[in-house]
N, C-alpha and C positions, 0 to 999 in steps of 0.2 A: 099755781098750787104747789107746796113746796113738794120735797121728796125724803125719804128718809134712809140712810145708808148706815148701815153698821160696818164699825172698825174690827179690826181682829180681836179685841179684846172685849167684843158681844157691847162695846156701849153705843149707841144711838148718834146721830147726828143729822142735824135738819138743815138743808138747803133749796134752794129755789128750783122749780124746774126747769130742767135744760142745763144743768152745774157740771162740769167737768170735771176729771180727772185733777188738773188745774184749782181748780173753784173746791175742791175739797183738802187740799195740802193747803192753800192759803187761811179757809178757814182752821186749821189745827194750830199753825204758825209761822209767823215768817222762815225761821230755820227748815224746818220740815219742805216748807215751799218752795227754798235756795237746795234743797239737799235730792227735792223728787225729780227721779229718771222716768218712772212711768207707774201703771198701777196694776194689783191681778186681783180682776175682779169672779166672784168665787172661787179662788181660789185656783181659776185658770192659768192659763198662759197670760205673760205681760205684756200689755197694749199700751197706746200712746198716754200720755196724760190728755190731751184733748179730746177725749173719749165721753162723749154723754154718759152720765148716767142713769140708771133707771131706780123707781124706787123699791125699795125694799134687798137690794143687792150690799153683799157681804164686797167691801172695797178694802183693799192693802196697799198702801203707798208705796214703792217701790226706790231704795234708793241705792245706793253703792256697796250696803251690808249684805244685799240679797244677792246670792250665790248667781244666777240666772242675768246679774244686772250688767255684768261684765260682758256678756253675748251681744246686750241690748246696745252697750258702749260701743263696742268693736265695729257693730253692722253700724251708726253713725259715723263713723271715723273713716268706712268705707265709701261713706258718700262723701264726705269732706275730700279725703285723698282726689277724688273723682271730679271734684270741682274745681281743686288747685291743679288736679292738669289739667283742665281745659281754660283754666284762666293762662295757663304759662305756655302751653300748645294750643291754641285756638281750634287747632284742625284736625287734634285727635276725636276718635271715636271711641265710646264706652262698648265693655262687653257685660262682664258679670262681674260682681265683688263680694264674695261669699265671707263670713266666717269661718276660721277654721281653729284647731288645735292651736292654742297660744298667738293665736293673731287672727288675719285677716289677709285679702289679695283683693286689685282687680287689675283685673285681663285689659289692656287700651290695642289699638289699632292704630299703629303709627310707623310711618313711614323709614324710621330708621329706631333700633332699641333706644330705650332710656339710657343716658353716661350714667356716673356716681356725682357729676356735675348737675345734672337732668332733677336727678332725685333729691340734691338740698336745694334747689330752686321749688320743688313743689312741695317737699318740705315748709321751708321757711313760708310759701303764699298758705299754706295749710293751716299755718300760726298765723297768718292775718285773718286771714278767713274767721278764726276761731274768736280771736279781737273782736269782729265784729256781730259777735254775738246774732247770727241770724235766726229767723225764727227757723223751725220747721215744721214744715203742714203739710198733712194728709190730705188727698184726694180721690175720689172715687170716679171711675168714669167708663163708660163702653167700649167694647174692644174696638171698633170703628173710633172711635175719637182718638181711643189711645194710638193709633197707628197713627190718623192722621198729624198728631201732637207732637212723635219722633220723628214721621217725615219733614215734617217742619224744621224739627232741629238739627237737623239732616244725621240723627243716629242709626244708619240703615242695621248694627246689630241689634237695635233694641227692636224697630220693626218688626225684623226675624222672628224675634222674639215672643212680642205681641202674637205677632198674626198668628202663631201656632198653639196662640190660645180658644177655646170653645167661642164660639161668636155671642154665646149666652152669660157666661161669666162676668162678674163686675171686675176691672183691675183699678189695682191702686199705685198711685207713685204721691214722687213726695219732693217738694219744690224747699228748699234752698237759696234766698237770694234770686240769681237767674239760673240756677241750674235745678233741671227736674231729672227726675229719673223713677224708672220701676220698681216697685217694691209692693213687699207684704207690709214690710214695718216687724216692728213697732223701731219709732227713733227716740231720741233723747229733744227735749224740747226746743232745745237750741245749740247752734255750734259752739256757745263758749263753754257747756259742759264739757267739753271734749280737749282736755290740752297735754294731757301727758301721752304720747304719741312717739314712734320713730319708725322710717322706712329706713325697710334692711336691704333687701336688696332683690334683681330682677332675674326673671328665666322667659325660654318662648312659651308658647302655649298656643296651639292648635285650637281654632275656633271650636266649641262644643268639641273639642276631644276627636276631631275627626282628621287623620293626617291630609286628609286631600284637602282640606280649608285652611282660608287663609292663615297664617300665623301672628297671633296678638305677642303683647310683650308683657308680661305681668309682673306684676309691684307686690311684694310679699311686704306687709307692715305689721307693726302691735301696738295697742294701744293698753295704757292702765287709768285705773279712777285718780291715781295719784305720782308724781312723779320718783318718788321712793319705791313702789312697787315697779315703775318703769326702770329704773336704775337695776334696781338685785335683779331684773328678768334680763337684762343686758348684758351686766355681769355671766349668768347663769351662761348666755350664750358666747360669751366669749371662751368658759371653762369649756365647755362643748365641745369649742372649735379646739380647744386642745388635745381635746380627746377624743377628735373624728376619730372612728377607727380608720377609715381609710390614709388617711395620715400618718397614726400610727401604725398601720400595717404595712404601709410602705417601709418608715423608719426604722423598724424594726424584724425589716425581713421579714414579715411574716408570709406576706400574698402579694399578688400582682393580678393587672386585666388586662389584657389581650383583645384588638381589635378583632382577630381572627376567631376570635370565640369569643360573643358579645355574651356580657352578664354570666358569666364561667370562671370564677375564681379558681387559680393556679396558686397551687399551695408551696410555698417552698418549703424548704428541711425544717427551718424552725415554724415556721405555719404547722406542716405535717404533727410536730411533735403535740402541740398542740390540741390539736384536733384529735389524732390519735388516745393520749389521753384522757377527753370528754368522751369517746367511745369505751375506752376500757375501765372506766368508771359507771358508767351506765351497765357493762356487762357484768360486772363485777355487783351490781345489786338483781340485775336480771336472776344471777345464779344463787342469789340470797332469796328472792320472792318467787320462784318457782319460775322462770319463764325458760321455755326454750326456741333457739335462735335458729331461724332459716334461713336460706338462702334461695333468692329468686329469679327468672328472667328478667331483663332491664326488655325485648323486646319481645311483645306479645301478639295473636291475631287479633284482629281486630273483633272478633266476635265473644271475645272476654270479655272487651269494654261496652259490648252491646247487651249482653247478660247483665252488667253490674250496672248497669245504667250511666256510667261515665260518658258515652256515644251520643247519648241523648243530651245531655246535661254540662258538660264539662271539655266538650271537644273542641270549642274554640282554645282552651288553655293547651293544647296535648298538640305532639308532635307526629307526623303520622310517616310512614314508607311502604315501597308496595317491590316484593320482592317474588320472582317468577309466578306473577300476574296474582300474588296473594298480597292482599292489606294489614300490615302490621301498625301496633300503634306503642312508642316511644312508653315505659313506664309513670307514670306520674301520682300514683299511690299503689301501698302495698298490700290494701286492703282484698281486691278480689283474687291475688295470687295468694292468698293466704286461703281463702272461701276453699280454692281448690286443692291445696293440702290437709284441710279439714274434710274433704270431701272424698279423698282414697282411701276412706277406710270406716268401718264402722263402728259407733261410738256407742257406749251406755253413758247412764246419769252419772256413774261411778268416776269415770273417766273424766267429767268435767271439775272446776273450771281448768279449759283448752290454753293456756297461753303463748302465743307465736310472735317472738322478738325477731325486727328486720332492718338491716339497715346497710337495704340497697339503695344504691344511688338513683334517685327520683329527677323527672324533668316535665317541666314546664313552663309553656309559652307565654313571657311576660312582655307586655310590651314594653318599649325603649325609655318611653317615656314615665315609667312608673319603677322601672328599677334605680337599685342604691348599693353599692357595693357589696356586702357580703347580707346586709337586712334585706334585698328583693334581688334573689338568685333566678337562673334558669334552670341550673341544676346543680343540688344539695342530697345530701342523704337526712332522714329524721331517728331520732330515739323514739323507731313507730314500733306497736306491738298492737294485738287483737286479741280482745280476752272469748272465747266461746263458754258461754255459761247457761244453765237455765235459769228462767227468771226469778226465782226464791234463792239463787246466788249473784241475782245483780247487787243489791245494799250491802253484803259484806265486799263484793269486788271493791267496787265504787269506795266505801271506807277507808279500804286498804291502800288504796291509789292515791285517797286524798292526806295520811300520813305517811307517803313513801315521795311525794311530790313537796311537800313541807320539809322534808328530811335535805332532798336533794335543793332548793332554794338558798336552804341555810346554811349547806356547805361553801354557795357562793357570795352567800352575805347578803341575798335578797327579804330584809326582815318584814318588807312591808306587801301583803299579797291582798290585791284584787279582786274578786271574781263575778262573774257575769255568766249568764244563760240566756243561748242564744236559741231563740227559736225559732219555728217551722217558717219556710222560706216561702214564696209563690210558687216556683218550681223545684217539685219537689215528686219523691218516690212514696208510696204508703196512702192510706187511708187516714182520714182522720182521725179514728179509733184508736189506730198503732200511735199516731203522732201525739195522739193524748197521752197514753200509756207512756211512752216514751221521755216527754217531757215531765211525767208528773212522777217518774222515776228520779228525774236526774235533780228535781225539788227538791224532793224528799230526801235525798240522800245528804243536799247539803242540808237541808235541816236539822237532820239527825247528828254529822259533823259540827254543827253550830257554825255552821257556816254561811255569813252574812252575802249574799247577791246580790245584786241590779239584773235587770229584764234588758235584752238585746231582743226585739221583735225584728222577724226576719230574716235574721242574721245567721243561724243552723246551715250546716250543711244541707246538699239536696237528699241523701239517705237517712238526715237524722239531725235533731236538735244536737246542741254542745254545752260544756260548761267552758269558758275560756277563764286561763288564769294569768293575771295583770300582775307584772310585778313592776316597783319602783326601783329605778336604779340610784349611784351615788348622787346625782344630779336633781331625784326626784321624779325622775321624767316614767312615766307610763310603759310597760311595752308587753306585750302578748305573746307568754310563751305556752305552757302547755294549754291541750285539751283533752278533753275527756266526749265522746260522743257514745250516745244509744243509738244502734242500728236492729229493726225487727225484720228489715226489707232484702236487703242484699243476701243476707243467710235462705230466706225463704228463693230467692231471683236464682240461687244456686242449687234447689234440692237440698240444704245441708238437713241433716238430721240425728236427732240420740234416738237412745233408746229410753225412754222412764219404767221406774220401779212398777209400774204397773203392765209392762211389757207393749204399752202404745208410743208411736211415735211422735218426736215433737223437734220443726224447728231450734237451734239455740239463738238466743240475743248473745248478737255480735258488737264488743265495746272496743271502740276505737279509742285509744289512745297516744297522747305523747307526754315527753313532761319537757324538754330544752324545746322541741318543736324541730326548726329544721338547727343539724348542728350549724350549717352556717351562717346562719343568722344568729344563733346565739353564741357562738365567738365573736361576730359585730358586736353584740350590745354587753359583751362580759371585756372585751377589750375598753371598751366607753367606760363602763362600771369601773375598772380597775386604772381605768386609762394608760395600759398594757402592761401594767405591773401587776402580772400576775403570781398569786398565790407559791410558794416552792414548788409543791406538787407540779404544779402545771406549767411551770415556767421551762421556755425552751431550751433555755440555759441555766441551772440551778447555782451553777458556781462560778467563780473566774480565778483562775490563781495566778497571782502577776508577781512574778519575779523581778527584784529592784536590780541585781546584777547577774551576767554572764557565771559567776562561782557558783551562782544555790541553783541552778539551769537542771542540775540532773537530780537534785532534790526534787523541784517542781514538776518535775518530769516523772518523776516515781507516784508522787503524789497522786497526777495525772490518771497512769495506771491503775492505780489501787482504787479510785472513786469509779470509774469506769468497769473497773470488775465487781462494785457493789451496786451498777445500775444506776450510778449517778451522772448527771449532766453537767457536766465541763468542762471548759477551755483554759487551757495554758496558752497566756498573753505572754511569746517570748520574745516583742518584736523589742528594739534599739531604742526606749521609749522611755522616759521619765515616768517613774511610776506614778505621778499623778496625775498624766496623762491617760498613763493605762486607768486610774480611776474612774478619771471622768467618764471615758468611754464606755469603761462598764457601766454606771452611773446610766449613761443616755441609752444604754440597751436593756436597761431596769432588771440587770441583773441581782435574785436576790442577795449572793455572799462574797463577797470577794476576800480571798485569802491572801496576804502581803508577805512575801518570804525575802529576808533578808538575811546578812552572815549569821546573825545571831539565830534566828528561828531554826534556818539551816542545820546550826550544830548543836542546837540544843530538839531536833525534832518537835518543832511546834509552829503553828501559822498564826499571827495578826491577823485579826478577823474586822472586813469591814461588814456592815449591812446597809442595803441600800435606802431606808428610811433612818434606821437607826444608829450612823454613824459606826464610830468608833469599836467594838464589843470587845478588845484586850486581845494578850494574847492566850491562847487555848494549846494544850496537847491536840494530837490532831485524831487520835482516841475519843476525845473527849467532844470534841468537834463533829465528828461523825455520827458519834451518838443523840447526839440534840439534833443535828439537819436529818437521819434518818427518823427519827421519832415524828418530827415536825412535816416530814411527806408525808409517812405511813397516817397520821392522823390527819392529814387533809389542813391543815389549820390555814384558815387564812391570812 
C-alpha cells in the first residue's frame, strides 16, 4: 500500500511502503539523490537517509545548503578518520570522536603519540577510504550484544562505554566497510560524500577527562562540503597562528608564564600599560553612568561563601586556606563582598539604583588541562559591578547597559554582536517562581532593545539566568564577552533590604554585570582582533623617535622630554643603528608612529613622520604633530 509524504513546499508525493529517506530523493531526481546528506522529518532533527518512512509525514531533504548539514558531515569524517587508523595501526583502540567548533576529534589509544608522519599516512588511507565509496548503515541492537560485538573487536573503550549504558536501552552503531563503531548517528550515506577533509594536528587526552586514566592521543580535524570552503578555513587558521596572542605577547613584551605559578600571567611594563589602560577606560565611563567603585578582601571566611551559595555550588572551582584553625576561602567573584557593603547600612527606594564597581583580583581553580594563556586564567580581575535596584528599575537598568556595552564594543571595532540567554541550570539557588520572573525579565528587556537572541538552556549561572554577549572578531571567530545576569536569591541569602514608598520592606534585585568580562582574557582576544596592533590609545608604545645621526641626538632627546610631560608614550631609538633598521624594529613592535629626525628636521624643528600601516605621512611641524596624535588618543580612534 503506497504512502504519501509531503515536501516542504505542502505538494504530495506517493511511494511505496517501506520507501526511505533514499527512495524519496531518488524519486524527485537524480541531482537531488547525488546532492542528499540526509532528511528532517517534521521538521525535526536530521536522520539517516535510510530512514523509513511513514505516511502522511512532512519530509525535507537534506543537503549541503542546510545549515545543520555541516555537523552531519563532520561526525561522518569522524568515523572515516577512525577507520584510516585502524587500517594504518591495526592495534590502536577507539575512544570517542565528537564534533566540535569548526571541526571534529577522536581520542585513539596507542602505544606511543601520532608523528606529523603518522597523520598524512591516515590522512592519505582516509582519501582511499573515501574512493571507495562505502556504504554506511545503521544498526540497532541490545546492550548485551553491543558489548559482546566490541569485545570481539577487542575495543575495550567502547565496552566501557556500552556497559554504562541502561541494560534496557536500544544502542545504535554504524558499520563502514569492516569497521563498526558507536553512534547515535545520523551519517552521510557513504564515504565518498566526504572528501574535502584535513588533520591538523595531535594533543593527550585523559580517558573521559579523568587524570588517573589512561592517556589517549587525539586527532583534532575539519572537514567542508567543498574543498574551497576547506582552503579559506585553512587559510583563516594560519592567519590565527599569526596572531596567537600568546605569540605575540611573547613578541612583543607584553606577558610571560611561569612554571611557578601555573595559568598566572606576569605582566610586564608594556603588558601593564596595557592593561592599565582597559581599566582606566572602563573607569572613566563608570564615572559617566553613576557607578561607584570599591574595594574588597581577596581572602574571605569561609562562611560568606556558605551564605552566598558559592560553598555549595562552585567550590570545586575556589581555592581554600585555613589560618589559626579558621577556613578561609580565596576570592573568586565579587558578587557577595558587594551584598555585604549594601548591607552596612540602611537604604530607601530613593537611594536605589545601588551601583558597586570592582576590580579586584579574582581566583579560580582551572584545571591544566583546560587552560589557554591569558583566554583560561587562574587569576584575573573583571570590569565586574552589581547594580542593587527595585524591580520596576530592572528594564531601564538593563536598557542602559545594553547601549553602554554597544558603545564600549565599538570603541574596539567589535561591529558584529551576538547574543544568547542562558538559562536556569539543574543546580541551582531559587524557586522556580524567582527563575521565571527572572528570566522573563531579562526577555523582555532584550525585546524592548530589539534585541535578537538564541536560547542557551542550562547554561545560567547557579543564582541566576544570564544574557551572554558574542562578539566576532577580525577573523570572524566567536567569543563571549560580557554578561549581564538577574539575581532575586543572593540579596534575599544576605538579609539585604530597602525601604519602599510605602514604608514596607523589600528585598532588592541584584544585577550582575560585566561588559570586557575577565580583563585578561580580553587582552587575549583584543591582541588576536588587532593582531597586537593596537589602537594609539592603547598602544604600549605610542611613538618611536629614531634618530638617523649622533648631531640631532639632543634634538631627539628634547623631543623625548616634551612627549613625556604631555603623558605621551615614547622611545628614543638612540642605539648605532641605520635608521631603517631602527624602522623595521619599530615596525615588528607595531609601534603606531615613528618620528625620523635628521639634519634638516633637526634645524628646521620638525619630524618625518612614519605610520605603521600607513607608510610615509611627510614631514610635519612637531606642533602640528602633537596635535593630531593627541586628538587621535583623546578620541579613542581605532
Amino acid at each position: 500500500m503506497p504512502i504519501s509524504i509531503r515536501l516542504p513546499d505542502d505538494s504530495l508525493r506517493q511511494l511505496p511502503d517501506g520507501a526511505t529517506g533514499t527512495n524519496l530523493a531518488e524519486s524527485i531526481g537524480p541531482r537531488l539523490a547525488e546532492a542528499a546528506l540526509g532528511i528532517r522529518v517534521n521538521g525535526g532533527k536530521i536522520v539517516d537517509l535510510s530512514t523509513p518512512l511513514n505516511d502522511g509525514e512532512q519530509v525535507a531533504i537534506v543537503t549541503s545548503k542546510d545549515p545543520d548539514s555541516l555537523e552531519l558531515l563532520r561526525h561522518s569524517a569522524a568515523h572515516l578518520m577512525a577507520q584510516a587508523a585502524k587500517r594504518v595501526f591495526p592495534d590502536v583502540k577507539v575512544g570517542i570522536g565528537p564534533v566540535i567548533e569548526d571541526g571534529f576529534y577522536y581520542d585513539f589509544w596507542i602505544d606511543k603519540p601520532f608523528s606529523p608522519e603518522d597523520l598524512q599516512a591516515i590522512e592519505a588511507e582516509m582519501r582511499r577510504i573515501s574512493e571507495e565509496a562505502l556504504p554506511v548503515d545503521r544498526e540497532e541492537l541490545k546492550r548485551d550484544d553491543a558489548v559482546t560485538r566490541f569485545e570481539q573487536l577487542g575495543e575495550s573503550l567502547k565496552v566501557e562505554i556500552v556497559s554504562s549504558i541502561p541494560s534496557t536501552d536500544t544502542i545504535s552503531g554504524y558499520r563502514q566497510g569492516e569497521f563498526y563503531d558507536l553512534c547515535r548517528g545520523p551519517h552521510v550515506p557513504n564515504t565518498n560524500r566526504i572528501k574535502a577533509f584535513r588533520l591538523l594536528n595531535t594533543a593527550g587526552a585523559y580517558w573521559r577527562g579523568d587524570e588517573k586514566r589512561q592517556m589517549l592521543c587525539r586527532i583534532y580535524a575539519t572537514a567542508f562540503h567543498t574543498q574551497k570552503e576547506l582552503d579559506e578555513h585553512l587559510h583563516r587558521l594560519e592567519e590565527a597562528k599569526a596572531r596567537d596572542h600568546r605569540k605575540l605577547g611573547k613578541e612583543l613584551g607584553l606577558f610571560s608564564f611561569h612554571p611557578e605559578a601555573p595559568a598566572s600571567p606576569f605582566f610586564h611594563p608594556k603588558g601593564a600599560v596595557v592593561y592599565n589602560e582597559l581599566v582606566a577606560y572602563m573607569r572613566e565611563l563608570y564615572l559617566r553612568h553613576g557607578y561607584s567603585e570599591v574595594i574588597t578582601p581577596q581572602i574571605i571566611d569561609v562562611g560568606l561563601w556558605k551564605t552566598s551559595g558559592h560553598y555549595d555550588n562552585f567550590q570545586e572551582n575556589m581555592y581554600f586556606t585555613t589560618v589559626e584553625e579558621r577556613e578561609y576561602a580565596v576570592k573568586p567573584m565579587n558578587c557577595p563582598s558587594h551584598c555585604m557593603i549594601f548591607g552596612t547600612g540602611k537604604h530607601s527606594y530613593r537611594d536605589l539604583p545601588i551601583r558597586y564597581a570592582d576590580f579586584g583580583r579574582l581566583h579560580r581553580y582551572e584545571r591544566s588541562g583546560v587552560t589557554h594563556g591569558l583566554t583560561r586564567v587562574r587569576t584575573f580581575c573583571q570590569d565586574d559591578a552589581h547594580i542593587f535596584c527595585s524591580p520596576d528599575q530592572m528594564k531601564p537598568e538593563m536598557a542602559a547597559f545594553f547601549a553602554l556595552i554597544r558603545e564600549v564594543y565599538d570603541v574596539f571595532g567589535f561591529g558584529e554582536i551576538r547574543v544568547a540567554l542562558s538559562t536556569r541550570p539543574e543546580k541551582r539557588l531559587g524557586s522556580d517562581e524567582i527563575w521565571d520572573a527572572a528570566e522573563g525579565a531579562l526577555a523582555d528587556a532584550m525585546k524592548d532593545a530589539d534585541l535578537p537572541f538564541t536560547i542557551n538552556p542550562g547554561e545560567g549561572a547557579f543564582y541566576g539566568p544570564k544574557i551572554e554577549f558574542q562578539v566576532l572578531d577580525a577573523l570572524k571567530r566567536p567569543w563571549q564577552l560580557g554578561t549581564l545576569q538577574v539575581d532575586y536569591s543572593m540579596p534575599a541569602r544576605f538579609g539585604l533590604k530597602f525601604t519602599k514608598a510605602d514604608g514596607t520592606e523589600e528585598s532588592p534585585v541584584m544585577l550582575h554585570r560585566a561588559m570586557l568580562g575577565s580583563v585578561e582574557r580580553f587582552l587575549g582576544i583584543l591582541i588576536e582582533h588587532c593582531a597586537g596592533a593596537f589602537p594609539t590609545w592603547l598602544a604600549p608604545v605610542q611613538v618611536a623617535i629614531l634618530p638617523i645621526t649622533d648631531r640631532v641626538r639632543d634634538f631627539a632627546a628634547s623631543l623625548e622630554t616634551r612627549f613625556r610631560a604631555l603623558g605621551i608614550r615614547v622611545e628614543l631609538d638612540a642605539r648605532n643603528e641605520k635608521v631603517n633598521a631602527k624602522i623595521r624594529d619599530a615596525q615588528l613592535q607595531k609601534v603606531p608612529y615613528m618620528l625620523v629626525i635628521g639634519d634638516r628636521e633637526a634645524e628646521a624643528g620638525t619630524v618625518s613622520v612614519r605610520h605603521r600601516h600607513l607608510g610615509d605621512q611627510g614631514v610635519k611641524t612637531v606642533d602640528d604633530f602633537l596635535a593630531a596624535l593627541q586628538a587621535e588618543i583623546r578620541g579613542r580612534v581605532r
